[in-house]
Steps between C-alpha positions, in 0.01 A plus 500: 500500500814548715787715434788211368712768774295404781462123361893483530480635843259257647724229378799690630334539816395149537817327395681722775235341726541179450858579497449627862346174633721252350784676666313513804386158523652321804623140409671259762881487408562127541817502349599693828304230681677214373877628551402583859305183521851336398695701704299395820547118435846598435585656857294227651636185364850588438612487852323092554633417115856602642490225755653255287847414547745720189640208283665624130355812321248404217409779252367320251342129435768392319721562800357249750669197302818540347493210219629551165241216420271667639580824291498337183103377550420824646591650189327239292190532662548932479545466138209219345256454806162552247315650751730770580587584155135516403463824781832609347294570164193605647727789728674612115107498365442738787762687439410607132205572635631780701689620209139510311322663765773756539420598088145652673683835633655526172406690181344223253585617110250342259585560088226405255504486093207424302352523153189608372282483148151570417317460207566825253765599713834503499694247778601704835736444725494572891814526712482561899758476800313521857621566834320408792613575902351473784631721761582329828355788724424257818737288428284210490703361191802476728392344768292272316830381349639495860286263605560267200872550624371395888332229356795362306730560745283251747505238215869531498538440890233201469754385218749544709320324791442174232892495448564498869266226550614343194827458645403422826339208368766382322741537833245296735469268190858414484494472872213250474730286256775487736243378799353220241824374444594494846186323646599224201840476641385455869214250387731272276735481840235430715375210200823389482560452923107368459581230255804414711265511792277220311761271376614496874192434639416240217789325596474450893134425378637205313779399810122505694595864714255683390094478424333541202339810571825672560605408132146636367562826694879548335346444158209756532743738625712425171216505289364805645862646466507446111149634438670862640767434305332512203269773625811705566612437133189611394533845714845571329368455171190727532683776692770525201182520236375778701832640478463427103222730516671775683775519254257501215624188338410146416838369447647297829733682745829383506618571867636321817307561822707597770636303747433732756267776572650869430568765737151759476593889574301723672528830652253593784714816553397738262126439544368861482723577174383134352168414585144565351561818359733271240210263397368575156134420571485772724673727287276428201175504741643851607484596158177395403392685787660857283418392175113497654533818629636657173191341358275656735705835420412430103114471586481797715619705218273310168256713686724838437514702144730347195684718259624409157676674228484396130646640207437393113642592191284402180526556107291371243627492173496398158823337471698283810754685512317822529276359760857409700655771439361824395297744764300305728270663745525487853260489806554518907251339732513589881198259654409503855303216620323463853321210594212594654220211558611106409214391721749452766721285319819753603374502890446125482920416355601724795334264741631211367863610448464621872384176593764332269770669716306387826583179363809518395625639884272145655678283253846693649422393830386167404842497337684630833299261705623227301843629506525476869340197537750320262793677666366392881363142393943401353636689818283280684564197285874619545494474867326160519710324224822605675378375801388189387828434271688551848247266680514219211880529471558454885270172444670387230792477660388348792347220308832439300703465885181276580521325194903422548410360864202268411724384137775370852208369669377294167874355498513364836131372504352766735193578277284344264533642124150650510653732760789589257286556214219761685792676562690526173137608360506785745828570366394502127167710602677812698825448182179571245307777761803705518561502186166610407536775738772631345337534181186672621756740713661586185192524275333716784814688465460575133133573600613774783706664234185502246293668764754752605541609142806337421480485184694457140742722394346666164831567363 
């Protein structure tokens, strides 16, 4: 039989070994590879992202439309969207749980009263107060509780990305409403100019001017022109349910669409103090990427030795109150434990919480990936949508002067009517292009922002 000396020596000896290679295991610091990862795309893109012409700063979402309208459903939508207040309550779930998990690397205090009577014998009573600890030599209580904290801290920033998106929707949304209203207002002028159009024709048709083929034409084109009308209509009223939904609310919105588009901000100056490194996806996939880590850190040492301490005090007595409060006896347990075979259960949880952290750093730079691609696909549609506002404007224009000439040509009899009427409908169809321009420039606008990490204010 051994001496219990040398039995606590072994285990001595062997906890200090296994002590020895978890300290000495080498384990890829990804962390370290996804800041520098960052940092390189950084360097790299900020100098093309700065291209951009500097128009008004923008720190925020909020700031690219100044609107007290606007405000007002932003803060609707903030305060009853269902979606974001159900990951509201799930981040103050997560939250207690922290505060729960924290209570492990505490003392727990356990009191416990009983009574007790056998037959012949008189009733007992037993009285005990235990105190249990478990001594945080590895710290492996406290940075399993860090990487609850990591992980909540990455539900807050994916919170946070849902509000900025949140809002972002409910910008482009009120945007949309605006461009509804305005392709209704250029189709009713263009119906209104077409039904002139066929009255016209109907009546040079009748003074034997015109053929019958011409009047069939001008009333297709009407017809045609009320079935977009109503289409239109149709638009509006969808795009102001969806709105509905933003704001978390069934009751109708009471607002007037603007007559004209706002002015969007956006700063292109500040690019290397506002861009990626402001987007809460990446921040929370950062921090999935430590709270892994910490994880692997935890299952490294289940494989070390646990200490805990507990203390009781215990009286048995004839009477309660002698039981609670006469002499009770005391004891003081000091217990060692060392894992030492599981059947490789503790070699197998280090594999997968290394793996799990292998993860986590892909998903990062899936994340990043993303990131850039979002910020270089609204530059790009930045670039073309200026161009082509510039290009349809200059058109327009042109066809209004043409359109003036060939109305002074119609007067003195130099063209037909058909001639007059392909060009008003070029007219109408670069009036309606341009303005659908300008709402895709200013929703790719709001977009930009999202992808640079402009996001809401939290305050």
């Amino acid at each position: 039989m051994l001496n219990p000396s040398v039995l606590n020596v072994g285990i001595l000896c062997l906890s200090l070994l296994l002590t020895a290679c978890s300290s000495n295991e080498k384990r890829e610091d990804y962390a370290d590879l996804a800041q520098n990862q960052l940092n390189t795309v950084s360097k790299i893109k900020a100098s093309q992202w700065q291209e951009m012409n500097t128009v008004v700063p923008a720190s925020y979402l909020t700031d690219l439309i100044a609107d007290p309208q606007l405000e007002i459903l932003i803060t609707k939508a903030l305060e009853a969207n269902p979606s974001l207040k159900q990951t509201q309550l799930t981040l103050q779930a997560s939250l207690w749980s922290i505060k729960s998990q924290h209570g492990d690397s505490l003392p727990s205090v356990e009191a416990g009263f009983s009574a007790d009577k056998s037959e012949g014998d008189s009733i007992s009573y037993d009285a005990d107060l235990s105190i249990s600890w478990e001594i945080d030599l590895w710290r492996k209580l406290a940075q399993s509780e860090q990487s609850t904290a990591k992980s909540l801290a990455s539900d807050e920033a994916l919170y946070q990305a849902s509000r900025d998106t949140l809002v972002a929707n409910v910008i482009k949304s009120w945007l949309a409403i605006t461009a509804k209203q305005h392709a209704i207002d250029i189709e009713k002028k263009r119906l209104i100019l077409l039904e002139a159009n066929e009255k016209l024709i109907q009546k040079r048709f009748k003074n034997g001017l015109g053929d019958l083929e011409e009047l069939d034409e001008s009333r297709t084109t009407t017809s045609q022109s009320k079935a977009d009308l109503v289409e239109y209509q149709e638009d509006l009223a969808i795009e102001i349910r969806n709105l509905q939904l933003y704001l978390g609310s069934n009751e109708p919105i009471s607002f007037i669409a603007n007559a004209n588009y706002p002015d969007v901000s956006l700063s292109f100056q500040n690019l290397p103090q506002q861009n990626l490194q402001r987007r809460p996806d990446l921040k929370a996939a950062y921090l999935d990427i430590e709270a892994a880590d910490l994880n692997t850190s935890v299952a490294y040492k289940d494989m070390l030795p646990s200490i805990s301490l507990s203390a009781t005090l215990s009286e048995t007595a004839a009477s309660p109150s002698r039981a609670l409060f006469g002499s009770p006896i005391w004891s003081l347990l000091a217990q060692l434990t060392q894992p030492l075979y599981q059947g490789g259960q503790l070699k197998a949880a280090v594999e997968i919480a290394k793996l799990e952290t292998a993860q986590a750093y892909q998903a990062y730079r899936d994340t990043l990936l993303t990131a850039v691609n979002e910020v270089e696909s609204t530059l790009g549609q930045e670039r073309v949508l200026s161009l082509q506002e510039q290009h349809i404007r200059d058109a327009l224009n042109s066809s209004k002067k043409n359109l003036r000439q060939y109305e002074k040509k119609y007067r003195t009899g130099l063209i037909e009517i058909s001639d007059l009427i392909d060009i008003q409908t070029t007219t109408f169809d670069l009036e309606a292009q341009l303005d659908d321009i300008i709402y895709q420039h200013l929703s790719n606008r709001v977009d930009l922002g999202l992808a640079l990490g402009l996001g809401v204010n939290e305050q």
